[in-house]
C-alpha positions in Angstrom: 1.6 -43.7 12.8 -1.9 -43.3 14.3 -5.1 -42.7 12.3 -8.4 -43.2 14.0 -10.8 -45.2 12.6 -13.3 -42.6 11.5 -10.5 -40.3 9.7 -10.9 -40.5 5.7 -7.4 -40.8 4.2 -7.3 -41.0 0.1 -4.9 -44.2 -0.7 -3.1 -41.8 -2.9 -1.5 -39.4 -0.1 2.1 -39.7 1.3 2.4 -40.4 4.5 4.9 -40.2 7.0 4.6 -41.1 10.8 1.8 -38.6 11.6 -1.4 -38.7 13.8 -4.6 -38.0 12.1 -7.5 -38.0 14.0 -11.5 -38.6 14.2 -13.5 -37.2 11.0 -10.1 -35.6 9.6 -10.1 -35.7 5.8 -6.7 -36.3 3.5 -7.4 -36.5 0.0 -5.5 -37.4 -3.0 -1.5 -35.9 -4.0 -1.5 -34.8 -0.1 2.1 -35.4 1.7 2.6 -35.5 5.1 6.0 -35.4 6.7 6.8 -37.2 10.1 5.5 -35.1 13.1 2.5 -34.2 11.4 -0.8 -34.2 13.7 -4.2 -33.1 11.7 -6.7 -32.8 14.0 -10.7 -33.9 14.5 -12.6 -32.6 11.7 -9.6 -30.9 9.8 -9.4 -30.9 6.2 -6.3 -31.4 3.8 -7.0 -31.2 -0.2 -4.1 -31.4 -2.7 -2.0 -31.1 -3.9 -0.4 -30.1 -1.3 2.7 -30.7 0.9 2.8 -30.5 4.6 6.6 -30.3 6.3 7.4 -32.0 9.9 5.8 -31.2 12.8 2.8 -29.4 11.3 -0.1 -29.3 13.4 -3.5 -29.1 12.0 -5.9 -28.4 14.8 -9.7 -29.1 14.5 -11.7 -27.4 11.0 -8.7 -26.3 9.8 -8.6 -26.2 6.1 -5.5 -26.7 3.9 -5.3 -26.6 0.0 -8.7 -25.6 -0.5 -9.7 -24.4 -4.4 -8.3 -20.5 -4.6 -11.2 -18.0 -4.2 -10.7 -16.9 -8.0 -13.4 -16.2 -10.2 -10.4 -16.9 -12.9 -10.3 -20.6 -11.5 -11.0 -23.0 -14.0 -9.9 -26.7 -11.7 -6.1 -26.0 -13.0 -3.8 -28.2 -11.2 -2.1 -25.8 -8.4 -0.5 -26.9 -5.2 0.0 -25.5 -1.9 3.9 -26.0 -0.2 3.8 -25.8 3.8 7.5 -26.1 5.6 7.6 -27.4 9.3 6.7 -27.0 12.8 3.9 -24.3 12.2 0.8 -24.5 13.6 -2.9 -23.9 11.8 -5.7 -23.2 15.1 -9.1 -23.7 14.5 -10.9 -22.9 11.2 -7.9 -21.1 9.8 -8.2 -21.9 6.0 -5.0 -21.7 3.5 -5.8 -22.1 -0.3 -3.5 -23.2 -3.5 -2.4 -21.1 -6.4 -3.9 -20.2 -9.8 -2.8 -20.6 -12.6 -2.9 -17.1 -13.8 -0.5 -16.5 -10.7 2.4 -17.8 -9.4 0.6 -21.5 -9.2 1.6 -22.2 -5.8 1.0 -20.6 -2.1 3.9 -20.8 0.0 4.4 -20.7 3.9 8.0 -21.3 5.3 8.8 -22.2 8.8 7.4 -21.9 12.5 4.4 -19.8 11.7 1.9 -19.3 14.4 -1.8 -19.2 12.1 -4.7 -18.3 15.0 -7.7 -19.4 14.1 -9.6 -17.6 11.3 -7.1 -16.7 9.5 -6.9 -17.2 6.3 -4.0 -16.9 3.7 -4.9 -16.3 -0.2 -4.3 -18.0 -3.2 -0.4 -17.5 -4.5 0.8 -16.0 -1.2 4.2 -16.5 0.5 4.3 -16.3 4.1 8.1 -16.5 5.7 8.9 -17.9 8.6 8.3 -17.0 12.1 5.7 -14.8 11.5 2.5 -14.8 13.6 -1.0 -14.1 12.0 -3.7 -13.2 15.1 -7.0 -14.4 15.2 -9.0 -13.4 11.7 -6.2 -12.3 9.8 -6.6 -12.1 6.1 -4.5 -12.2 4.0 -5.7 -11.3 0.1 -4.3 -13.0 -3.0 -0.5 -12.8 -3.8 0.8 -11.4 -0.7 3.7 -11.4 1.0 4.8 -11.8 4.1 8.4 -12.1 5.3 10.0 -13.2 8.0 9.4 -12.7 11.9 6.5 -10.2 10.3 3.3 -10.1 13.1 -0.4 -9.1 12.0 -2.9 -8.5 14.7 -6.1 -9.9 14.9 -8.9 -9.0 12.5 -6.3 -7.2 10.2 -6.0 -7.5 6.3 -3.5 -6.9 3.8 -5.0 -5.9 0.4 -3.7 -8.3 -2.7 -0.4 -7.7 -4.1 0.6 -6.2 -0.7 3.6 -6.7 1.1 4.7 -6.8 4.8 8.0 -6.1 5.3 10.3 -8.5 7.7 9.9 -7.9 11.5 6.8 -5.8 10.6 4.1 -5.3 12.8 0.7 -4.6 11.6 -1.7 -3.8 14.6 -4.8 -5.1 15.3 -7.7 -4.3 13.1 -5.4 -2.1 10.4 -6.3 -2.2 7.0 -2.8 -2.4 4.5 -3.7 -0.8 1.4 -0.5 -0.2 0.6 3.1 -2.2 1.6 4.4 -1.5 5.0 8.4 -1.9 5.2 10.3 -3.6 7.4 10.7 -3.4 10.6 7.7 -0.6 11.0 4.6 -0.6 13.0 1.9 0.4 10.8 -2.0 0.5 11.8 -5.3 1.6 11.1 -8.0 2.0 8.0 -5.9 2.8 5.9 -2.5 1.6 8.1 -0.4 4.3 8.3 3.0 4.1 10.2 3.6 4.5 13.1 7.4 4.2 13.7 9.5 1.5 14.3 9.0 -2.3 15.8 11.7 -1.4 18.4 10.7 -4.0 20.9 10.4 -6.9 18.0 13.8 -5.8 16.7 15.5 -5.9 20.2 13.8 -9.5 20.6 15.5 -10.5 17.3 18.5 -9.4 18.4 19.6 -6.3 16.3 22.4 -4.3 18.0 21.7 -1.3 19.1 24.0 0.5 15.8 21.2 -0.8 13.8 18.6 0.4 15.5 19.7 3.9 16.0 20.6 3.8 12.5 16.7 3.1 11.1 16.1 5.2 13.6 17.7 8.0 11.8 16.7 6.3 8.3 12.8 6.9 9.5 13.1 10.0 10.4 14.8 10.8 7.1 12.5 9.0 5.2 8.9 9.2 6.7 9.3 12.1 9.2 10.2 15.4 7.2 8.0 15.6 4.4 10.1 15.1 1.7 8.7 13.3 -1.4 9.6 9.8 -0.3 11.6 8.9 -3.6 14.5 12.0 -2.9 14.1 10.8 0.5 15.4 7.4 -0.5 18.2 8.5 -2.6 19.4 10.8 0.5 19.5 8.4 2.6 21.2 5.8 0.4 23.9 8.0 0.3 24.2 9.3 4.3 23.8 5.3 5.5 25.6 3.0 3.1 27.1 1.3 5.9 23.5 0.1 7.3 22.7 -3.2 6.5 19.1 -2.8 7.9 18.4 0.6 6.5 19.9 -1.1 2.7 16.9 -3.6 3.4 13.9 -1.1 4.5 15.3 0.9 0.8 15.5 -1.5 -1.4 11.7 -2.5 -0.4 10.7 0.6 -0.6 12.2 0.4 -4.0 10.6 -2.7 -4.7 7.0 -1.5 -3.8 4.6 -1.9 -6.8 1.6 -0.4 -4.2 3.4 2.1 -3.1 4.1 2.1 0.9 2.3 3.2 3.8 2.5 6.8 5.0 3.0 8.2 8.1 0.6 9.0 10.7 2.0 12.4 10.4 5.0 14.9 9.3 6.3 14.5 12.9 6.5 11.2 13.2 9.3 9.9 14.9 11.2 6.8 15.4 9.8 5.2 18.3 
């Protein structure tokens, strides 16, 4: 363990063999597992837990108060898994008690700095947030999902696994997995065919969202029949079963196509 001299550490965190450094701040019902570096200047409130190998880099800001008129000092917490890393000024805040009560962020998330995930969210793991990405309250984000810089997702909204949502888009509405959606409002765009082939889907699966797409966003049928349809023509799809049931799911309603002729690609 190494905490430098100047770092403020409440005698009431947990802590495991971490490095903390100069002018960081740890308060009270804060846990750190082993591996867990908090860099100059950064900032951890509780209650909240960080998993190993965490690193906090400088005026980061973890388990702030949630930005919630609603907010009366409940106690909420704020559970981090391991190896992800927070860049500069990125700022995560707890639950409320009026929502799920806790903000959740899985495993080996890339946060670049500025961005900023809202009271009750749940981020999954692998997922990449660019530079001043926002995230609003009670959002989702599953896993291997990647939001370009300066983007936001509205609250309540979902991103879909092995989503992409480009750089400066706007999601209003829940964009499904494994889509590329951008813009003010995002609309889709077609598939995330290069983060899919990086995951490692075979190509079967691919061709059949490839098809599923088309069925579903490309031919102007209300998108409701269009679901049913293709429940029935791809029930062997394990992929396409996913991208339906969270279409399904949607309270928001999902993003539209750029355009009746959108294709696959």
């Amino acid at each position: 363990m190494a905490i430098h001299p100047t770092a403020i550490v409440d005698k009431a965190a947990s802590l495991g063999d971490v490095e903390i450094g100069p002018y960081a701040i740890v308060g009270p019902d804060v846990t750190l597992k082993d591996g867990v570096v908090v860099d100059s200047h950064a900032v951890v409130y509780g209650p909240t837990t960080i998993g190993e190998g965490c690193h906090i880099h400088a005026f980061a800001c973890l388990g702030g108060d949630p930005q919630d008129r609603r907010y009366e000092g409940e106690r909420t917490s704020l559970e981090i898994g391991s190896h992800n890393i927070f860049r500069e000024y990125v700022t995560v805040s707890r639950g409320t008690a009026t929502g799920a009560g806790v903000t959740r962020i899985a495993d080996h998330n890339l946060f670049m700095a500025h961005a900023h995930v809202g009271h009750d969210g749940d981020v999954g793991s692998h997922c990449v947030l660019a530079n001043s990405v926002a995230l609003a309250g009670h959002v989702v984000v599953e896993d291997h999902a990647v939001l370009g810089g300066l983007s936001g997702v509205h609250q309540n909204g979902r991103i879909g696994r092995y989503a992409m949502l480009g750089a400066g888009g706007m999601a209003a509405q829940d964009v499904p997995p494994f889509t590329i959606a951008q813009g003010d409002r995002a609309r889709l765009y077609g598939l995330n065919i290069i983060g899919l082939r990086r995951g490692g889907m075979p190509d079967s699966e691919i061709q059949a969202l490839r098809l599923a797409y088309r069925d579903l966003f490309g031919k102007g049928v209300p998108l409701r029949i269009a679901v049913d349809r293709v429940r029935e023509t791809q029930q062997d799809s394990e992929s396409v079963g996913i991208i339906l049931d969270f279409i399904e799911a949607s309270r928001r309603g999902v993003c539209r196509a750029s355009g009746p002729d959108a294709g696959g690609d």
